[in-house]
C-alpha positions in Angstrom: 10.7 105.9 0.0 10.6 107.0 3.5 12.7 110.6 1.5 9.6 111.1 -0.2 7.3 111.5 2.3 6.2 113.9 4.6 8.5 114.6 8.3 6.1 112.4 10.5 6.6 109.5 8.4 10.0 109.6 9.0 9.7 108.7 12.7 7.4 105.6 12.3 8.5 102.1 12.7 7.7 99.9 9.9 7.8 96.2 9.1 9.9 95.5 6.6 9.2 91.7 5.8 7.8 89.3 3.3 4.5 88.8 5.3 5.2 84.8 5.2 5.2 82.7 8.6 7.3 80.0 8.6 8.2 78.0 12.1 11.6 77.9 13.7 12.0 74.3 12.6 11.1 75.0 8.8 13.7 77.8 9.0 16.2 75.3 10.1 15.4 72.8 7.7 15.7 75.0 5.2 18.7 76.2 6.1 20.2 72.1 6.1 19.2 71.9 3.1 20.3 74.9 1.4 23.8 75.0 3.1 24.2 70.5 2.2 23.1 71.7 -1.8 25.9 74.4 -1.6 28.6 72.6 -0.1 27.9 68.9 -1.6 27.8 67.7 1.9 25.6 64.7 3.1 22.0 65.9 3.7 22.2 67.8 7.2 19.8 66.0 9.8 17.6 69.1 11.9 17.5 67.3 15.1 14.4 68.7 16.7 12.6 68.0 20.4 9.8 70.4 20.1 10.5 71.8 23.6 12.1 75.3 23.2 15.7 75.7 25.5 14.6 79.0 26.4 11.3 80.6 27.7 11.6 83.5 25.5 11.8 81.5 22.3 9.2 82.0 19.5 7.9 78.7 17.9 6.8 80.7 14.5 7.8 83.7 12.9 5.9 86.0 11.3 5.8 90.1 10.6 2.5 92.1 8.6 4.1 94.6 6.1 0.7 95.5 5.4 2.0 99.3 7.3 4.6 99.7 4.8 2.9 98.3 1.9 -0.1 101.4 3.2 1.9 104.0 4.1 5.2 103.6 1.9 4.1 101.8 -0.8 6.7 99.6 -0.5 6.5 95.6 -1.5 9.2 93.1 -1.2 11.5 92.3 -3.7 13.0 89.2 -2.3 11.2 85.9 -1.0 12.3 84.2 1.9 14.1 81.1 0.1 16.1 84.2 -1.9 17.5 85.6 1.4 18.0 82.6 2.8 20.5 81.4 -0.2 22.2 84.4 -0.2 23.1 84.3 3.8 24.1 80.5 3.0 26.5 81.2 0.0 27.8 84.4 2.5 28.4 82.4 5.4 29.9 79.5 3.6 32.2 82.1 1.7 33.2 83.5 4.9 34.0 80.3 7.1 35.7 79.0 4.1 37.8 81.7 3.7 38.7 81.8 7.5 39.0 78.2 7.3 
């Protein structure tokens, strides 16, 4: 999309996200879940204080695509639970293999 457009588009920064916000301790869960489903394992337990281990760290993430959607016409194709099996089966694949 960004082909198609005119030269000053080309050196914008853009968002490319789903728009959702989901907290770092959803995202973990989540990511339990989908990797004990996979691998047949016991239900992973997300043990979870609350307190973050380093100052920097963001309790929530979220990104507005509402640039790209404007400017590019671009919408994603892919909703967070998508990417997040298809890093699970990758990973799995991977430490498996190296396993």
């Amino acid at each position: 999309a960004i082909q198609e457009r005119p030269q000053d588009v080309r050196h914008q920064a853009f968002n490319l996200c789903t728009g959702e916000t989901w907290s770092i301790r959803q995202m973990a869960e989540l990511v339990a879940a989908e990797v004990g489903a996979l691998t047949g394992m016991r239900k992973i337990d997300v043990n979870w204080s609350g307190k973050s281990d380093r100052p920097l760290d963001i309790p929530v993430l979220w990104g507005s695509n509402a640039k790209a959607r404007g400017v590019l016409g671009w919408e994603p194709k892919h909703t967070i639970m998508e990417a997040l099996k298809a890093a699970s089966v990758e990973w799995i694949e991977k430490l498996w293999k190296e396993g």
